[in-house]
C-alpha positions in Angstrom: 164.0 -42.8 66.1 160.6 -41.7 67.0 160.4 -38.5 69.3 158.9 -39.1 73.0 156.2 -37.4 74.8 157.8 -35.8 78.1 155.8 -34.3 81.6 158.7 -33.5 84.1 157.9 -33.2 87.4 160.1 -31.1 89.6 161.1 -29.2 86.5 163.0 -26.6 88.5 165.0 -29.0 91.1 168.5 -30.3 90.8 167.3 -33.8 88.4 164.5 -31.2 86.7 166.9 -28.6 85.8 169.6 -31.5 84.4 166.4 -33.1 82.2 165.4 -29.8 80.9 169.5 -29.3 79.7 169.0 -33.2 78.5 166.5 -32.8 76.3 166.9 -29.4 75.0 170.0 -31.0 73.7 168.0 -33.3 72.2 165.3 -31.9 70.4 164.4 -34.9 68.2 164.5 -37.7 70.8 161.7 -35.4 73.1 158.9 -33.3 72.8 158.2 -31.9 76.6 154.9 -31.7 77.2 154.2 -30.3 80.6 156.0 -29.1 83.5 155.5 -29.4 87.4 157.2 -27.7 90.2 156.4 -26.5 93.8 156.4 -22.9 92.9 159.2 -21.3 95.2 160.9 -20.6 91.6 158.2 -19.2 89.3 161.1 -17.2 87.0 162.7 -20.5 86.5 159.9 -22.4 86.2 158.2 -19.9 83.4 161.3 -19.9 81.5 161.5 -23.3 81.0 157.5 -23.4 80.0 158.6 -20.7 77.1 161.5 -22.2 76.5 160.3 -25.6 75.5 156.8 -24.4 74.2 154.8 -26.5 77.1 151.5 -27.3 76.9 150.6 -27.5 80.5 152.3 -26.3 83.6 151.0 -27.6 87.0 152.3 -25.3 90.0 151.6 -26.8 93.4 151.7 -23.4 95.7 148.6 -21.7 95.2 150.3 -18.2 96.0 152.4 -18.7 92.9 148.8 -19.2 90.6 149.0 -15.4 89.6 152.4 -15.0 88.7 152.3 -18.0 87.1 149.6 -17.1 84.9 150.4 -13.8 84.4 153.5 -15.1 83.1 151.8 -17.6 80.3 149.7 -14.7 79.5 148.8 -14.7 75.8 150.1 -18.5 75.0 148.1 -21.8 74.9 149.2 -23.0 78.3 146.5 -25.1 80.6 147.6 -24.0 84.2 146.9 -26.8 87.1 147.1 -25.4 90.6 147.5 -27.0 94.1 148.9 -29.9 95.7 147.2 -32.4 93.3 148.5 -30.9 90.0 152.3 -32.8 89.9 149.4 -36.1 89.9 147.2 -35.0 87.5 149.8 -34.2 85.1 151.6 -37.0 85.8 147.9 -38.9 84.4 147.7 -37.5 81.5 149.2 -40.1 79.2 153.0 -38.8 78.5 155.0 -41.4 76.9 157.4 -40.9 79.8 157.0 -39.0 82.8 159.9 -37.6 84.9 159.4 -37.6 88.5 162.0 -35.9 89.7 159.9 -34.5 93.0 161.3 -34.6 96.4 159.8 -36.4 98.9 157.2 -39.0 99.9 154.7 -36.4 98.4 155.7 -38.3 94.9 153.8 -41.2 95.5 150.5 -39.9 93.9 152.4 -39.0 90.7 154.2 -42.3 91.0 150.6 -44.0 90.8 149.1 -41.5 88.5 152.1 -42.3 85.8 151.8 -46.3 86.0 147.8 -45.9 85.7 147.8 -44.2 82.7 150.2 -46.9 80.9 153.1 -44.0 80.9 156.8 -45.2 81.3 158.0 -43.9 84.7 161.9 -42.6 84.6 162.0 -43.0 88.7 164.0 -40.1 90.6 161.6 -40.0 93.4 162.8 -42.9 95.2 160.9 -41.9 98.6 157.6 -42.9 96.5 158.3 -46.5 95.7 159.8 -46.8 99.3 156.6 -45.5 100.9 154.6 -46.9 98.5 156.0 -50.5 97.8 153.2 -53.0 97.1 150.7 -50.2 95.7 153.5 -49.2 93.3 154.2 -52.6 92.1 150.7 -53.3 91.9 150.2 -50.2 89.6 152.8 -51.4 87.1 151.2 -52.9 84.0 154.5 -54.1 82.4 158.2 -55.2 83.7 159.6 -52.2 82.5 157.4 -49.4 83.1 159.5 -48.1 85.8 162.8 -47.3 84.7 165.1 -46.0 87.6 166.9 -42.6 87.9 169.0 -42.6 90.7 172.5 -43.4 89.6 173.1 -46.4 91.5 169.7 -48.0 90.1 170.5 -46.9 87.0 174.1 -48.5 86.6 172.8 -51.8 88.6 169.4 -52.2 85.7 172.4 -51.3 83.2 174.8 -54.1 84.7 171.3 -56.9 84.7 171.9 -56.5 81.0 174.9 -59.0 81.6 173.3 -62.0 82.9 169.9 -63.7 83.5 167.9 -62.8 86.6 168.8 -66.4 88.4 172.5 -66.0 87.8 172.3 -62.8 89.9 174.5 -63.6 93.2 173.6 -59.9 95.0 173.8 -56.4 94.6 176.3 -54.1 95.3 175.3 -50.4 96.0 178.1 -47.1 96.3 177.7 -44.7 98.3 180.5 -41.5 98.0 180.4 -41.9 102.1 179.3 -38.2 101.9 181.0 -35.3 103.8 182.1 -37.0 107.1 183.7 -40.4 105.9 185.9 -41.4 108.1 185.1 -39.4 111.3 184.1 -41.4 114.9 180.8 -40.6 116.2 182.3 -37.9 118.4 184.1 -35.6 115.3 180.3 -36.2 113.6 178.2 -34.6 117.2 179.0 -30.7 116.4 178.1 -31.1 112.5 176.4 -27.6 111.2 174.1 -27.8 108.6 176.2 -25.9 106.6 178.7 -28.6 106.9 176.8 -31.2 106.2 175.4 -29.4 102.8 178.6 -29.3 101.4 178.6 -32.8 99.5 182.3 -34.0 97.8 180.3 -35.0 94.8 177.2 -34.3 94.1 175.3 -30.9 93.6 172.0 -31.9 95.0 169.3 -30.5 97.2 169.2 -29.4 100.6 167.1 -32.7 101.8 169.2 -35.3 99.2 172.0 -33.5 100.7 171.6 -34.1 103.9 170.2 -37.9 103.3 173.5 -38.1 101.9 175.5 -36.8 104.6 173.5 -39.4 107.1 173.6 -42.4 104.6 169.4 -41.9 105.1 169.6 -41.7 101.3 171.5 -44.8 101.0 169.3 -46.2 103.5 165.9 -45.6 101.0 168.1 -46.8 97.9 168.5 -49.9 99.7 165.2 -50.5 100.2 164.5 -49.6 96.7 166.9 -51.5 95.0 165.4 -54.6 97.1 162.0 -54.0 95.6 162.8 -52.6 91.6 164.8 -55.3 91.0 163.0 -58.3 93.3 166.3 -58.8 95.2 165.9 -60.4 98.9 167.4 -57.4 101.4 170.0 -59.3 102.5 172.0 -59.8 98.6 171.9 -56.3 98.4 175.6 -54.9 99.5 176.7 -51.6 100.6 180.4 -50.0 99.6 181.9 -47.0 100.2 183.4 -45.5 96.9 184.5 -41.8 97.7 185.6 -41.0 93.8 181.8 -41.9 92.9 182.7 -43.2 89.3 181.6 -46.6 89.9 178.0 -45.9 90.2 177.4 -49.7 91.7 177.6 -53.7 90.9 176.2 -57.0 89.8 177.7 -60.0 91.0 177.3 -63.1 89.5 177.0 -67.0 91.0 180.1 -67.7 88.8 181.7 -65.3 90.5 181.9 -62.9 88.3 181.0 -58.8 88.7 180.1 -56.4 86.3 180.1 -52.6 87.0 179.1 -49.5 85.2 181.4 -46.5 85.8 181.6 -42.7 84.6 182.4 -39.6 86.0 179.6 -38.5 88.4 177.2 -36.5 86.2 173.2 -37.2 86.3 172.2 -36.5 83.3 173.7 -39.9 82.3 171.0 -41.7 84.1 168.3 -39.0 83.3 169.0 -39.9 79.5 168.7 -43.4 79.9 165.7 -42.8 81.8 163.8 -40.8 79.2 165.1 -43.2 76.2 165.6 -46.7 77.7 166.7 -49.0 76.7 168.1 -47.1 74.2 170.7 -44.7 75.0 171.3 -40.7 73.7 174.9 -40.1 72.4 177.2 -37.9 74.4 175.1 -36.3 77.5 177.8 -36.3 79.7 181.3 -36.9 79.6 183.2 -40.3 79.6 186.1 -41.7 81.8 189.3 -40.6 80.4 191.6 -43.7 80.4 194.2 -41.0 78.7 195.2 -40.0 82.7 195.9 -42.2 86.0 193.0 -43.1 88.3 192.6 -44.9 91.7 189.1 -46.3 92.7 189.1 -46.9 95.9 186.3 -49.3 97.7 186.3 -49.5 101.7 183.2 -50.9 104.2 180.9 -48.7 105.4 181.1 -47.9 109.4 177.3 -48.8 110.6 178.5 -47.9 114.0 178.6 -44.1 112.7 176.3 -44.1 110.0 173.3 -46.3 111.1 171.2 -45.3 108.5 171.7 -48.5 106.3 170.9 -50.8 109.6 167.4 -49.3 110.2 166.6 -49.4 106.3 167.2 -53.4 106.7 165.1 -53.5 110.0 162.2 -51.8 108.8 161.8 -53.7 105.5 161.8 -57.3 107.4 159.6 -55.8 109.9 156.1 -54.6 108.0 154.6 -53.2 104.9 154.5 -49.5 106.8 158.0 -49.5 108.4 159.8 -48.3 105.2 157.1 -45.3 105.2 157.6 -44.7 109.0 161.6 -44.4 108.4 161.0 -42.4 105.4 158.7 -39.8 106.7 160.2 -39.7 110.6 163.8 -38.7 108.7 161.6 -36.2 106.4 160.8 -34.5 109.9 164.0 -34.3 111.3 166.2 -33.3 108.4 163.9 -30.4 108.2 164.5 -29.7 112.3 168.5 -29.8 111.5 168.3 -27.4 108.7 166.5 -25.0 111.0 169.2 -25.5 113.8 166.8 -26.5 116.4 168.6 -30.4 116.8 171.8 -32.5 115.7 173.0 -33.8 113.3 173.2 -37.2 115.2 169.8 -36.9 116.2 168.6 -37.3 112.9 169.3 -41.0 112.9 168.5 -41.7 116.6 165.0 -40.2 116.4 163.8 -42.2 113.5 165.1 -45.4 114.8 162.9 -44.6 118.1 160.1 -43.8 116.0 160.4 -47.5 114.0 161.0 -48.9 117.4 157.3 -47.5 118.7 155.5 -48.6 115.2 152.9 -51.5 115.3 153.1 -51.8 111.8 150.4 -53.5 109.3 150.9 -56.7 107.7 149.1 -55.2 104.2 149.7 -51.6 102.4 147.2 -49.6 101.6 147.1 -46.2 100.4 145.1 -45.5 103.8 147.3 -47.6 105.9 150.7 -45.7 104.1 149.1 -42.5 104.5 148.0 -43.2 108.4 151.6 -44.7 109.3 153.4 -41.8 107.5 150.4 -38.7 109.7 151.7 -40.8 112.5 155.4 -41.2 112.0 155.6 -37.5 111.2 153.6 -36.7 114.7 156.0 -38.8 116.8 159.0 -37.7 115.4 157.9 -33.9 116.2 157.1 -35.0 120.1 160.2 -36.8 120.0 162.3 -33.7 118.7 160.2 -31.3 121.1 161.4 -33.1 124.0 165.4 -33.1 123.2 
């Protein structure tokens, strides 16, 4: 099988840390070509260029240029600094590029990737949510973007079952994070060190806390409607707490078809980096050897109304998913820094999508002016509490 081309973005985050293990494993499936990361790291991140023999390393920090350098000193290694260099790696014509960045700050290396013809393995889900249209409008073939997120992952894996028009809806899991089953009350003195402290997954301190509000599953709805053309309302959300099932396709006949292993991302990293072909043994399998009990259970939108807004803002206008995306990007960072609640993460954004006009088309300047704005208001809003 011919060896791949690889530029991972985020190389020293949770997903980039997991494809580095991936494809180190893997030596004749991919070639890694360049690396990105924001530069709080630089040890990591200068490992990982000497490690896999990069070619270019793009640090976005400028006060991590010197170390950075210093550290390539000697080898063949083109540096790219500043908060354009994840983009302009991301455009320079890797069979597949990794986004694996946090935030809505991924959108420019979302658009950079589909440009230059390069397969996109999708972790940056905040990207196609903020960028919708533009993003679909970049793609140059059905299966350019292939996504990363487990949940996409298992449903493009479960579409191998049926045709398209046999598709009845979606059904997404979510683990129900840290606080499943608590009444809005038990959830109003939540520290952010509780809320960090995922039952599953080893994430982030952002996806963690998405995770914790159902925000994330909120921005996976919205990106499951729009990877996989589904109308809003045929896309289903579950609570699944043992997080093998990784979600569902049901069928008009009534049948549903499901893609389960124990929760390990590396499994969808793979399939992202080879699709649609899959690399053996990444992570380990079920084991139908001992007893199991999956258990499935609705999800409470009265204490988690993350999912609700995520439905309201994508029937509402093209810029409402990036207002919800950006607003929660504001307030997530106020909770970790102890200055609000953990409640009024969710209240503030849906008061910021309450106060958006809206535009009927997406642009990149329309995107960019709803997110300035969204990120303003929430601030004001979370001054005031």
């Amino acid at each position: 099988m011919t060896s791949r081309t690889v530029a991972l973005l985020g190389s020293t985050g949770s997903i980039g840390t997991q494809a580095v293990d991936v494809v180190t494993r893997n030596p004749d499936r991919f070639d890694v070509v360049g690396l990105s990361a924001g530069g709080s790291d630089v040890e990591l991140l200068l490992s990982q260029a000497i490690a896999l023999d990069v070619a270019i390393v793009a640090v976005a920090d400028p006060a991590a240029e010197a170390a950075v350098r210093a550290g390539l000193a000697g080898r063949d290694v083109e540096v790219l600094v500043g908060p354009d260099a994840s983009t302009l790696l991301a455009g320079r014509g890797a069979d597949v590029v990794l986004n694996g960045v946090t935030g809505s700050v991924g959108l420019g290396p979302t658009l950079a990737a589909l440009e230059a013809g390069s397969t996109l393995a999708l972790a940056n889900k905040e990207s196609l949510v903020v960028g919708g249209a533009l993003v679909q409008a970049a793609r140059r073939r059905a299966d350019q973007i292939v996504p990363v997120d487990s949940e996409h992952s298992a449903i493009a894996q479960a579409l191998r079952g049926g045709a398209r028009d046999e598709v009845r809806r979606l059904i997404l899991t979510a683990s129900g994070g840290p606080f499943r089953g608590r009444s809005l009350d038990e959830v109003k003195a939540v520290t952010p060190q509780q809320a960090l402290a995922h039952p599953t997954w080893s994430m982030g301190p952002v996806v963690t806390i998405n995770s914790a509000t159902l925000m994330n599953k909120g921005l996976e709805l919205i990106e499951a409607h729009l990877l996989f053309d589904v109308p809003i309302d045929d896309i289903t959300v579950v609570v699944h707490p043992q997080s093998v099932v990784h979600s569902m396709v049901e069928f008009v006949d009534g049948s549903t078809i499901a893609q389960a292993s124990p929760p390990d991302m590396r499994l969808p990293i793979a399939l992202g980096l080879s699709w649609p072909d899959r690399v053996a043994d990444v992570s380990p399998s079920c084991d139908w050897t001992q007893a199991a009990t999956w258990t499935f259970e609705p999800l409470d939108e009265e204490v988690f109304g993350a999912v609700r807004l995520a439905r309201q803002a994508a029937a509402v206008s093209a810029t409402h998913p990036a207002v919800y995306n950006a607003a929660n990007e504001e307030c997530v960072a106020a909770f970790l820094a102890g200055r609000i609640g953990f409640l009024d993460i969710v209240s503030t954004v849906e008061r910021v999508l309450e106060e958006h006009t809206g535009t009927a088309e997406l642009t990149l300047g329309s995107v960019l002016g709803a997110e300035t704005w969204a990120r303003a208001r929430a601030n004001e809003i979370l001054a005031q509490r």
